[in-house]
C-alpha positions in Angstrom: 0.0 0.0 0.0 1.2 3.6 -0.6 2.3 5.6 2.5 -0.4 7.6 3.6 0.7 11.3 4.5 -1.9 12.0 7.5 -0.1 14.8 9.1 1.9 17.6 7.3 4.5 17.9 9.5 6.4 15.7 11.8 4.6 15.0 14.9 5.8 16.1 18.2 5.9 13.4 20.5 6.2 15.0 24.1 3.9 17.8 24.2 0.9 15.4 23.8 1.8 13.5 26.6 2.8 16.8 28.9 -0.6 18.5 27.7 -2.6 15.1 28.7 -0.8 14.7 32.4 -1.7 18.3 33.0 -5.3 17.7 31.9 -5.6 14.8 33.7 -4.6 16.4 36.9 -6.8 19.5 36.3 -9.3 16.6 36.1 -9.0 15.0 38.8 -8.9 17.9 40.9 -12.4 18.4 39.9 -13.7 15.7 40.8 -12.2 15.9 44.4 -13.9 19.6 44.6 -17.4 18.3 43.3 -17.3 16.1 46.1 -16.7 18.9 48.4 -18.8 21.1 47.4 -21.8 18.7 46.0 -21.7 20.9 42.6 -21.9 17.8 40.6 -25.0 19.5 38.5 -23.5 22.4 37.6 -20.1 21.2 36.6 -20.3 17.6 35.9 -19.5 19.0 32.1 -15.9 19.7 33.5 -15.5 16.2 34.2 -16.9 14.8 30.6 -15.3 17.6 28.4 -11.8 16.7 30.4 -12.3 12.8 30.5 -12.5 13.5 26.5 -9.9 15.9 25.9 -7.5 13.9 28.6 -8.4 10.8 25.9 -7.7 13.0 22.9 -4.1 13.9 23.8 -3.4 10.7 25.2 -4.5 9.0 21.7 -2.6 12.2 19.8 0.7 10.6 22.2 0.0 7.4 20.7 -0.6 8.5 17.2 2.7 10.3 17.1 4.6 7.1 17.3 2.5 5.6 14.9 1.7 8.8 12.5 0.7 6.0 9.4 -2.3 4.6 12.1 -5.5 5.8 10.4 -7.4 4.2 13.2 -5.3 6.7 15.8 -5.2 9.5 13.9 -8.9 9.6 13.5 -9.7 9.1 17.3 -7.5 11.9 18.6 -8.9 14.2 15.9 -12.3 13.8 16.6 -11.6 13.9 20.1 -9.7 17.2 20.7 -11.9 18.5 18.7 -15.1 17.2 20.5 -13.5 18.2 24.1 -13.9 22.4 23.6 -17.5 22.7 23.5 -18.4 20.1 26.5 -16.1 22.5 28.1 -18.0 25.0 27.2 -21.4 23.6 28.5 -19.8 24.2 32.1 -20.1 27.7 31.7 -23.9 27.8 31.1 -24.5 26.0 33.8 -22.8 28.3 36.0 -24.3 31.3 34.5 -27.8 29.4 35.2 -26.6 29.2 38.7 -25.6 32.6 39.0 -28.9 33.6 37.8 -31.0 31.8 40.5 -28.6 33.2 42.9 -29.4 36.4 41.4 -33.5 36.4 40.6 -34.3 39.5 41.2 -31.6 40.4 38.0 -32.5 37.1 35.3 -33.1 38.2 32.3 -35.1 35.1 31.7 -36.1 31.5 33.3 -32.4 30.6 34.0 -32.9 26.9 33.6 -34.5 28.3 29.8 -30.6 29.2 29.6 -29.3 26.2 30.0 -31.5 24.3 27.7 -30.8 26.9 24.8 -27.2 27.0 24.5 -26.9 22.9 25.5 -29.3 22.4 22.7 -27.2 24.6 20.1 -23.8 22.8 22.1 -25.2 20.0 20.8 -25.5 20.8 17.5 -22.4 21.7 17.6 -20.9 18.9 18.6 -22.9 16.7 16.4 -21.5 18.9 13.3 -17.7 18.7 14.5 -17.7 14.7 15.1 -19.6 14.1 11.7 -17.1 16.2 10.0 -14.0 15.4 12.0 -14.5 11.7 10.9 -15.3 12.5 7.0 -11.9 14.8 7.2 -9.9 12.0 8.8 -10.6 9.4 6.8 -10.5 11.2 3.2 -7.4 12.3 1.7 -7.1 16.5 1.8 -8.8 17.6 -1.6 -11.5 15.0 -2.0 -14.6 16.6 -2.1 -16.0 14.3 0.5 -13.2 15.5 2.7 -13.9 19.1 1.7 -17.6 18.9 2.6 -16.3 17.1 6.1 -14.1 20.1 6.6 -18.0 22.6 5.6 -19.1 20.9 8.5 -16.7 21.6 10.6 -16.3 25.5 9.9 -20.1 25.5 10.1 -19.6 24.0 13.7 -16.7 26.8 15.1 -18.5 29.3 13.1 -21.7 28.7 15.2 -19.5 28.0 18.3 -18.3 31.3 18.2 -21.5 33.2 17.8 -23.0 31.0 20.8 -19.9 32.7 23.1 -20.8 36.0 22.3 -24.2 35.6 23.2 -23.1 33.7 26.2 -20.9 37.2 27.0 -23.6 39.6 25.5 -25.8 37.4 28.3 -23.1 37.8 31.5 -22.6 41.4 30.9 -26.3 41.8 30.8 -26.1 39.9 34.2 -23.3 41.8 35.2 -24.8 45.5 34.5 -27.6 45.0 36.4 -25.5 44.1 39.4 -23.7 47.2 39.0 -26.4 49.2 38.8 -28.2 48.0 41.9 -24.5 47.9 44.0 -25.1 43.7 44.1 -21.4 43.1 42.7 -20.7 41.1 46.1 -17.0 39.8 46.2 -18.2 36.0 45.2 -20.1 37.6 42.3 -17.4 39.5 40.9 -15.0 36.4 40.7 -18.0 34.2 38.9 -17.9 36.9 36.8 -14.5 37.6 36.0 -14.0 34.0 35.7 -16.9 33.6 33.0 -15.7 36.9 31.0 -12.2 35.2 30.9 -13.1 31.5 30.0 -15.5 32.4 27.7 -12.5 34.6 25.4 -10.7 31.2 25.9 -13.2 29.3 24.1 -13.4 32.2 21.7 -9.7 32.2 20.7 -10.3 29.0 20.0 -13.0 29.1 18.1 -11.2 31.8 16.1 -7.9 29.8 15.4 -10.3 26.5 14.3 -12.4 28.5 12.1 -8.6 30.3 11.0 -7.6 26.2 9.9 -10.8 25.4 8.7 -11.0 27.9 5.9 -7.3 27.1 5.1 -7.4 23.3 5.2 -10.8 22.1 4.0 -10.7 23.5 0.1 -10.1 21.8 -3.2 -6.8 23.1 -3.4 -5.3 21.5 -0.4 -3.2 18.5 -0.7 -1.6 17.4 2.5 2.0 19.3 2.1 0.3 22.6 1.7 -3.2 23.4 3.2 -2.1 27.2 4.6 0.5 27.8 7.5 -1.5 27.2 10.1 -2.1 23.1 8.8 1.7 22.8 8.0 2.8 24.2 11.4 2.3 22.1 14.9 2.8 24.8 17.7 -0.5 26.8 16.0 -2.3 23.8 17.9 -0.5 23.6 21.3 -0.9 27.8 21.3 -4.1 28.3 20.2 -6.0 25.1 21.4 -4.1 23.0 23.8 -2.9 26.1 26.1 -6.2 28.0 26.7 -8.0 25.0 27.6 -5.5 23.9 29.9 -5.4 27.6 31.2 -9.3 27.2 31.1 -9.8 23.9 33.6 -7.0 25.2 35.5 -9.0 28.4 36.4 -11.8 26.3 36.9 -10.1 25.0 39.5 -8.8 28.1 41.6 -12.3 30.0 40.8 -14.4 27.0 41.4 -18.1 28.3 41.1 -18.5 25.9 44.8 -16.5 27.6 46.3 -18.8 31.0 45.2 -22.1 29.9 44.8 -24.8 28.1 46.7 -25.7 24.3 45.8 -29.2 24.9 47.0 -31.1 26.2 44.2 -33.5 27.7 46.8 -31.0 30.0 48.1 -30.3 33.5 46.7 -28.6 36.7 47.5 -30.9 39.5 49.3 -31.0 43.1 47.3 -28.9 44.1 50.4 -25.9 42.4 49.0 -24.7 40.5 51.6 -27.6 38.5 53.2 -29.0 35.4 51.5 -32.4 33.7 52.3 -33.8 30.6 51.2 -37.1 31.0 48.9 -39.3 28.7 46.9 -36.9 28.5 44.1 -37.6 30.1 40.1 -40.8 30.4 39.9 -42.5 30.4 36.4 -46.1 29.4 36.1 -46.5 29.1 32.4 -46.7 26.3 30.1 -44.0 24.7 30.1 -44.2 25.1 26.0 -44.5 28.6 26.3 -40.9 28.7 28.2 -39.3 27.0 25.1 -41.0 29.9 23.0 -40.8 32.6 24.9 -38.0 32.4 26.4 -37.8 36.1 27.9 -40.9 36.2 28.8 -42.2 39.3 26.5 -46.1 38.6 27.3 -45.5 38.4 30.9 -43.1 41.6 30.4 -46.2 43.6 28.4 -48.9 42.2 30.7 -47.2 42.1 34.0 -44.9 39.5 35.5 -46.7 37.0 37.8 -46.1 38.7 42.2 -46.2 35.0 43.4 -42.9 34.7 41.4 -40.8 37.9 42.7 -40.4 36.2 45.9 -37.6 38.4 46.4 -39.9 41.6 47.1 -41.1 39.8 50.2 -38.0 38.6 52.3 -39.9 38.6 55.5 -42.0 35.6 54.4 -38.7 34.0 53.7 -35.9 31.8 56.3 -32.7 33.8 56.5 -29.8 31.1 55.9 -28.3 31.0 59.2 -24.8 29.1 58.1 -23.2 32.5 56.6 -22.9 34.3 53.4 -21.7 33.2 50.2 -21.5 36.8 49.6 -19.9 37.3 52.4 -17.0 34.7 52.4 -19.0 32.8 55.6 -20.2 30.1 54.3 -19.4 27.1 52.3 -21.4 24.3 50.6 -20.7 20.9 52.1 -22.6 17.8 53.1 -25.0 17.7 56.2 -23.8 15.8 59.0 -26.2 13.4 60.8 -26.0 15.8 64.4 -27.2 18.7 61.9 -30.0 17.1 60.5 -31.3 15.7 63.7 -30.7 19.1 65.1 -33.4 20.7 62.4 -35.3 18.1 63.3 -35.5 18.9 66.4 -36.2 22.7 65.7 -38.9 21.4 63.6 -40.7 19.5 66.3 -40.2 22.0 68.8 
């Protein structure tokens, strides 16, 4: 069989194993602080996206001592490709959180947030693995691996627009905490931390499309598909650094360590105390929140007073274990003597 040219260049062999190790670490480190601070809904998506990027780079080790491995070299593509946007989905989660922290300021029914941009994540990924594959396993020029490489510049593309609404959607956020003096210490560093992992995922987006356009045409062959195809360290720069610089900062600015696991307990218009209420409260159809998604009837018409809980605190318990806002208090699992010990406040 004729030698099959799969990568333009000469593979480097240690930086896939240093990048995975690093990853890997990141990883597990997240795991141990969901367990600490029971976030597992909110960031589980930090574990997936890293157990597939860890397995991407590990693979792209592999394939570099076996660069002729179709099997390999298709695996690790498709996988570093595929690990970005589960990455992703950890920020909307945490914005979602933020946003039931912050009710009084939600733009719209924050678990309507989630759903949108997991739905469009999903697309997303759907488009990079499909065309990830049909690039891998067609020689550069074929039309079937230029159409691969359509799908996968349709993917970043739509990537990239889905973080700048994600930003145009945290500075929203953001403004109206200014505005109303809310910008507590915990919510300034959920904030910086979204602001800066979201440009992450951007300039990644950015140098993806930046190969894309370059690589998938008719007039690539696999010696010369545009500078940034022919030269290695455009990858380790532009995608393996910022999401290593990206879980890392998940780690020091972990949203548990910031913001309440209860979904019942936000942050009072004072700034600083937080009381438990009944939770988002939308009594619409639940079709009606997939359509309307801000809530422009209820906007024109009036929004619902059973659902602005926050206007009447003193129906509500004040959280007597400290403030997130405050730096006092911390999520972490319930101990039997504090259960029985609400128990017996209950009874009494």
């Amino acid at each position: 069989m004729p030698k099959i040219d799969l990568y333009p260049y000469s593979p480097n062999r240690v930086l896939p194993a240093i990048f995975a190790t690093i990853i890997a670490l990141s990883l597990s480190l997240h795991i141990f602080q969901n367990f600490r601070y029971r976030f597992w809904r909110i960031t589980f998506f930090l574990i997936w996206g890293g157990l597939v990027f860890t397995s991407g780079w590990i693979l792209r080790a592999i394939s570099a001592q076996h660069p002729e491995n179709l099997n390999l070299y298709i695996s690790q593509t498709v996988l570093i490709l595929a690990g970005p946007p589960i990455y992703a989905a950890a920020e909307y989660n945490i914005l979602s959180r933020l946003m039931i922290y912050l009710p009084m300021h939600a733009a719209l029914n924050p678990n309507r947030v989630v759903l949108l941009f997991i739905y469009i994540g999903v697309a997303v990924e759907s488009l990079t693995a499909a065309g990830a594959s049909k690039t891998a396993t067609n020689p550069p020029g074929t039309s079937k691996h230029v159409s691969g490489g359509t799908l996968i510049s349709v993917s970043l593309v739509l990537q990239g627009v889905l973080e700048l609404f994600f930003i145009r959607f945290v500075w929203d956020l953001h403004r109206r905490c200014k505005r109303t003096k809310m910008l507590a210490p915990n919510i300034r560093s959920v904030f910086i931390m979204l602001y800066g992992t979201s440009s992450l995922i951007l300039l990644r987006c950015i140098f993806r499309a930046a190969e894309s356009f370059s690589k998938y045409r008719k007039s690539c062959n696999s010696l010369n598909c545009g500078n940034v195809t022919n030269n290695e360290w455009y990858l380790y720069v532009f995608e393996a650094a910022p999401m290593v610089v990206y879980t890392v900062w998940l780690n020091i600015i972990h949203p548990g360590r910031f913001l309440p696991a209860n979904p019942k307990r936000y942050l009072d218009p004072d700034g600083q105390t937080e009381l438990e209420g009944p939770g988002w409260i939308d009594n619409r159809p639940t079709w009606l929140t997939f359509v309307d998604l801000f809530d422009v009837r209820g906007a024109m018409e009036g929004r619902d007073p059973e659902a602005e809980f926050w206007k009447r605190p003193e129906e509500l318990r004040r959280c007597e274990d400290g403030s997130f806002a405050l730096g006092t208090a911390i999520n972490r699992r319930r101990h039997v003597g504090d259960r029985e010990g609400k128990r017996l406040e209950a009874s009494d």
